[in-house]
C-alpha positions in Angstrom: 135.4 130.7 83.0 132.9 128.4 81.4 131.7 125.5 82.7 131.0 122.6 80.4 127.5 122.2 82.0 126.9 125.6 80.7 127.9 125.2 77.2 125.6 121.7 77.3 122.8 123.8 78.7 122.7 126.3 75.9 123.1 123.6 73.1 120.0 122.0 74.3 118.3 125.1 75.1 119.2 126.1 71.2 117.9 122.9 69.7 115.0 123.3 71.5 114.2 126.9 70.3 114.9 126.2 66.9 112.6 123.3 67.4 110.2 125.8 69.0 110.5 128.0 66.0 110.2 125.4 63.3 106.6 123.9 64.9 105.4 127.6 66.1 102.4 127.4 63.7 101.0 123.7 65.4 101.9 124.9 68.9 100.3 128.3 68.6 96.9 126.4 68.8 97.9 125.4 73.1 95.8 128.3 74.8 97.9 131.0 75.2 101.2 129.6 73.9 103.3 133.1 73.1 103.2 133.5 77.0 104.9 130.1 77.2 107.4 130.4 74.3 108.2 134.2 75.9 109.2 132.0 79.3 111.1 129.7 77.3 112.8 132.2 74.9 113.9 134.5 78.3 115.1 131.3 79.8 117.6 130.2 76.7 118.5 133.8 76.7 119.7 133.3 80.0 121.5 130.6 79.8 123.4 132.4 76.7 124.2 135.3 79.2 125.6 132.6 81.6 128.0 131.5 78.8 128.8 135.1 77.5 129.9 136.1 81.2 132.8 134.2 81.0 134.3 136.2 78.7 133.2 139.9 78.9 131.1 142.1 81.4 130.7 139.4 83.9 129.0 142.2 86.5 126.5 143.3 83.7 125.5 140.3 81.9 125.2 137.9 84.8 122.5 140.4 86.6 120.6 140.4 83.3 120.6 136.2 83.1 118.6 137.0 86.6 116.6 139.8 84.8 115.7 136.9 82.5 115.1 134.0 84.9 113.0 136.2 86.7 111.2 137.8 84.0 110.7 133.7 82.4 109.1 132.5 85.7 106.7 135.8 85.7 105.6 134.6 82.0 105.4 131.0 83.2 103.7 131.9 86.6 101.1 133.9 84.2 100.6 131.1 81.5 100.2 128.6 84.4 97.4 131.4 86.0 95.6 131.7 82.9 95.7 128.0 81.8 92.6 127.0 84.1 90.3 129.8 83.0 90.9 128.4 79.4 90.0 124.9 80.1 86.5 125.7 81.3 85.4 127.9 78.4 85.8 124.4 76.6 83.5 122.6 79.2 
């Protein structure tokens, strides 16, 4: 079953990639920026899965939504690691 919070979720989640997408050459320019749109990519594909279990291979696709949230918060752990080390080769 699908929850209307879900199909919500993935509408914004959707606008926002596209939105991703249609700056990617002006964002590109934040230090290390494919790590963070990887994060953010895994995480709307996770919230797709959520919406997809509801009607087929609910087992299946709703461990790889947690593959995906997991795998997003290793990119955005990483990006957030990284990020410091960046700002003082500015200074």
């Amino acid at each position: 079953m699908v929850h209307e919070n879900e199909i919500i979720m993935i509408v914004l989640g959707l606008a926002t990639l596209t939105f991703l997408l249609f700056n990617y050459n002006t964002l590109k320019s934040i230090p290390y920026f494919k790590l963070l749109f990887i994060s953010y990519s895994l995480s709307t594909a996770g919230w797709l899965l959520t919406v997809l279990e509801g009607f087929f291979w609910e087992d299946y696709l709703n461990a790889l939504e947690h593959v995906c949230y997991a795998l997003s918060m290793i990119f955005l752990a990483l990006w957030c690691w990284l990020i410091p080390d960046k700002k003082k080769e500015k200074t």
